[in-house]
N, C-alpha and C positions, 0 to 999 in steps of 0.2 A: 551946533544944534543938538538937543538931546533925543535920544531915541527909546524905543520901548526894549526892554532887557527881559529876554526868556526867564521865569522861573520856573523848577521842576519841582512837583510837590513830594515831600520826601514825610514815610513813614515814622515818626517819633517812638513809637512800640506799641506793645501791644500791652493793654492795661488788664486791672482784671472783670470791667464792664466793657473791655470793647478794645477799638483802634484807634487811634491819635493820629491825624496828620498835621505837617506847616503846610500851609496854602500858599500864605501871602508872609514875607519877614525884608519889613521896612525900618529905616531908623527911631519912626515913632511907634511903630506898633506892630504887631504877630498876627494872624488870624491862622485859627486851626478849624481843623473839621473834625469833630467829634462822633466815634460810630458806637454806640449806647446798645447791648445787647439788654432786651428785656429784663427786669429784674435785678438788674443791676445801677450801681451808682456810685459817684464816690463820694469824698468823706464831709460829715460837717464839718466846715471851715473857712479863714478869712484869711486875708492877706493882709500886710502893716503899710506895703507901699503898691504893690499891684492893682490895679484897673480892669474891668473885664464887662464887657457886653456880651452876651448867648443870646442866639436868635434861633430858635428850632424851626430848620425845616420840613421834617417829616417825622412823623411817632408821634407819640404824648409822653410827656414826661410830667413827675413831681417837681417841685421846686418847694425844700423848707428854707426859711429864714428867719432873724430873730426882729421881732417888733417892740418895742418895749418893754425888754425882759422875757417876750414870751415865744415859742418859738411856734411859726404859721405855716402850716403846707398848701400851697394853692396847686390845682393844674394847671399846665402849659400845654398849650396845642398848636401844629403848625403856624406861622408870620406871628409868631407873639415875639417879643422879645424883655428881656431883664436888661437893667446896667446895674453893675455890681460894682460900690465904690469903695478905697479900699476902708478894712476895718471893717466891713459888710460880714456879718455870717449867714450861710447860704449853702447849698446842697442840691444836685440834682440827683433825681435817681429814674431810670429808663421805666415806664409801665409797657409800653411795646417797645421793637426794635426802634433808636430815633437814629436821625441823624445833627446833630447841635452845628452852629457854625461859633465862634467864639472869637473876639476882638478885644484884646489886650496889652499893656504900656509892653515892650520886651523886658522885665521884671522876672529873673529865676530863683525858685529856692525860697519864697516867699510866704510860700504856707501854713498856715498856724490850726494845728485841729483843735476843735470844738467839741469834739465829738464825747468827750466826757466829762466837761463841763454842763452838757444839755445830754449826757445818761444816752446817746445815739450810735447805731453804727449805721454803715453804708448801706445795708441793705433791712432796719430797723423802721 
């Protein structure tokens, strides 16, 4: 019979917008919790094989992405959520302190910046 297995949530580091944690690391997927100091963001960019759902629980965040060549900022505010598929280019960046929660394939090292393709940086 299988049983429930303690996980302990462990710090990932500390970025230059904030704190990273692993919440949840399953064979199909990661969930972290994202802590977004104001002001801060990271970079535009996309992954070639990674997956990612961000669901903001608390702050307001930006979110840019590219739509047809063109690139959109909307705002995101608490129970909203994105899915981020991969090839997606996208960017969050903190307007208050938030907190993100984030669900994705376990996929590392997958990064590809954008960011001077679309003339951006993190906190631009």
């Amino acid at each position: 019979m299988e049983s429930l297995e303690p996980f302990t949530p462990r710090r990932l580091g500390e970025k230059a917008w904030g704190n990273e944690w692993l919440v949840a690391e399953l064979p199909f997927g990661i969930m972290k919790r994202l802590e977004m100091n104001a002001g801060y963001g990271g970079d535009l960019q996309h992954h070639e094989v990674k997956w990612e759902s961000f669901h903001l629980h608390s702050g307001k965040v930006n979110v840019r992405y590219v739509e047809d060549g063109h690139l959109i900022q909307v705002e995101m505010t608490p129970g909203q959520t994105f899915q981020v598929p991969p090839g997606a280019t996208h960017q969050v960046t903190a307007v208050e302190d938030s907190i993100l929660y984030e669900l994705s394939n376990p996929v590392y090292g997958d990064r590809v910046s954008d960011a001077d393709r679309y003339k951006v940086t993190a906190s631009s």
